[in-house]
GUTORDO-50921 format. One record per residue (C-alpha): z negated, y negated, x; residue in three letters. Coordinates in Angstrom, 1 decimal. Layout:
N
pt Z: Z; Y: Y; X: X; res: ALA
...
END
This chain:
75
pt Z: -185.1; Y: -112.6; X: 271.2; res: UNK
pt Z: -185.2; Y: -113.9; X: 274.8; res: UNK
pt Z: -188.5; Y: -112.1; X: 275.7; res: UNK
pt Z: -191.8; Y: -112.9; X: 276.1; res: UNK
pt Z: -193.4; Y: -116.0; X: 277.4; res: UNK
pt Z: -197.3; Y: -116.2; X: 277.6; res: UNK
pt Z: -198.2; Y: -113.3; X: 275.2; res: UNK
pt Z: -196.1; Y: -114.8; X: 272.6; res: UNK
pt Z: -192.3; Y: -114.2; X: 271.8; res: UNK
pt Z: -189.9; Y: -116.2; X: 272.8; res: UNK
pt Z: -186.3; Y: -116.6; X: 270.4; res: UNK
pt Z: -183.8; Y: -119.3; X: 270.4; res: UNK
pt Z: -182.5; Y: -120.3; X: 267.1; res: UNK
pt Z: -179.0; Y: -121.9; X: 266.2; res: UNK
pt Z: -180.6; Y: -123.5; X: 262.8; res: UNK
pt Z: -182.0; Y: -127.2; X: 263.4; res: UNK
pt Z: -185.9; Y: -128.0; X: 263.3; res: UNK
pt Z: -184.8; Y: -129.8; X: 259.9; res: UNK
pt Z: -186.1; Y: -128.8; X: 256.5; res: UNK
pt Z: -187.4; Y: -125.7; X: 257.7; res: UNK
pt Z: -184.2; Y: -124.0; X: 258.7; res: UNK
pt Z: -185.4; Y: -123.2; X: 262.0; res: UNK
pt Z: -188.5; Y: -121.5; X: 260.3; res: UNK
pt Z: -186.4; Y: -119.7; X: 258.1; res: UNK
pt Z: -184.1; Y: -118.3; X: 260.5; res: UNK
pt Z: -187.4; Y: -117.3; X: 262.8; res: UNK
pt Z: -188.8; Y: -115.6; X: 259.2; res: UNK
pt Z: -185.4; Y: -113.9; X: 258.3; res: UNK
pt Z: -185.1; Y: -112.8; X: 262.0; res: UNK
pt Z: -188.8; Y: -111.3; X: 261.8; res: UNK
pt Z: -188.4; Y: -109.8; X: 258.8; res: UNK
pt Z: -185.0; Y: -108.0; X: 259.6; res: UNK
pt Z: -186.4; Y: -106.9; X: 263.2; res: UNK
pt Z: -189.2; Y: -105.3; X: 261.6; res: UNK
pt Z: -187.9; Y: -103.8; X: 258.7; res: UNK
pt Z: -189.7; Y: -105.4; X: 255.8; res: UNK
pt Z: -188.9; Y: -108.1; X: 252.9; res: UNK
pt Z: -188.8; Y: -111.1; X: 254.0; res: UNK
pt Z: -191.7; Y: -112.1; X: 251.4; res: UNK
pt Z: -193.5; Y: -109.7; X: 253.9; res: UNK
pt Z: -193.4; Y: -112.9; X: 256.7; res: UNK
pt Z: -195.4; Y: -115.4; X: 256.4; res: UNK
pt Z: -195.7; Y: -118.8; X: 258.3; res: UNK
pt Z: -199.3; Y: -119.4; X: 258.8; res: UNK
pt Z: -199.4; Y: -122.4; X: 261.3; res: UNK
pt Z: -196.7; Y: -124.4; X: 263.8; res: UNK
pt Z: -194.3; Y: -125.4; X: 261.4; res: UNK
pt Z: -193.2; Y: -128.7; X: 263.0; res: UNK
pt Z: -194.8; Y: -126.9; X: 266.6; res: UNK
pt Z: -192.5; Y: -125.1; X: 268.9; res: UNK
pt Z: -195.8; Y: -122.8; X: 268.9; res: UNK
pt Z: -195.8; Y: -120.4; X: 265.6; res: UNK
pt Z: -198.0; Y: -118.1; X: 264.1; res: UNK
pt Z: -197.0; Y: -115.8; X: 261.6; res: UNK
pt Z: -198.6; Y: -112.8; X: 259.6; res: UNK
pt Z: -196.5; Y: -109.7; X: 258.5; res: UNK
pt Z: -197.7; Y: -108.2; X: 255.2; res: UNK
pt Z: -196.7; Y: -104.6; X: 255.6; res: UNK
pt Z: -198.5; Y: -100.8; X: 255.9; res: UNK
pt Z: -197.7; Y: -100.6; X: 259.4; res: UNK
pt Z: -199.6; Y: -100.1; X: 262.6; res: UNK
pt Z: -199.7; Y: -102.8; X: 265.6; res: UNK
pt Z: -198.1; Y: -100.1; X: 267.7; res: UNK
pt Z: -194.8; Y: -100.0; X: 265.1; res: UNK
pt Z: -194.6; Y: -103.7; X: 264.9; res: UNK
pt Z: -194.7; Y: -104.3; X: 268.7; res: UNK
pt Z: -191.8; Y: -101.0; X: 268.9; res: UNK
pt Z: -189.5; Y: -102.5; X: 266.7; res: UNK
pt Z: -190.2; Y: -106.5; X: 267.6; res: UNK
pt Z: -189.0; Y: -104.8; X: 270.8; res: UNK
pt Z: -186.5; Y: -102.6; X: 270.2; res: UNK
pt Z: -185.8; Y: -103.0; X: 266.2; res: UNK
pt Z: -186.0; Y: -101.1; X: 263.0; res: UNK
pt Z: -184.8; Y: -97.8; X: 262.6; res: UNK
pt Z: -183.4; Y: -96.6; X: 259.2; res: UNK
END
């Protein structure tokens, strides 16, 4: 994650914009940050758009997301 850039995140990815590998990575690295199954993320607009949107499918509050996009899961 390089930080936030007008009240989105901001990441750099090493996979290309090709075949969704860039969306992938951004899913996996969502997903691991947060502590959930990847399933969990979902990509629900942007895919060919530097601009994403994605929804996490998981029993936690907005508080816990924002802690661990931030700082990461605990165990």
């Amino acid at each position: 994650m390089v930080g936030e850039h007008d009240g989105c995140l901001k990441l750099r990815v090493a996979a290309p914009p090709v075949d969704g590998r860039a969306n992938e990575e951004i899913v996996r690295f969502l997903a691991e940050r947060l502590g959930v199954a990847r399933r969990s993320v979902k990509l629900l607009g942007g895919a060919g758009s530097r601009r994403k949107l994605f929804a996490v499918d998981a029993p936690l509050a907005a508080a816990v997301l924002a802690q661990r996009l931030h700082h990461g899961a605990r165990p």
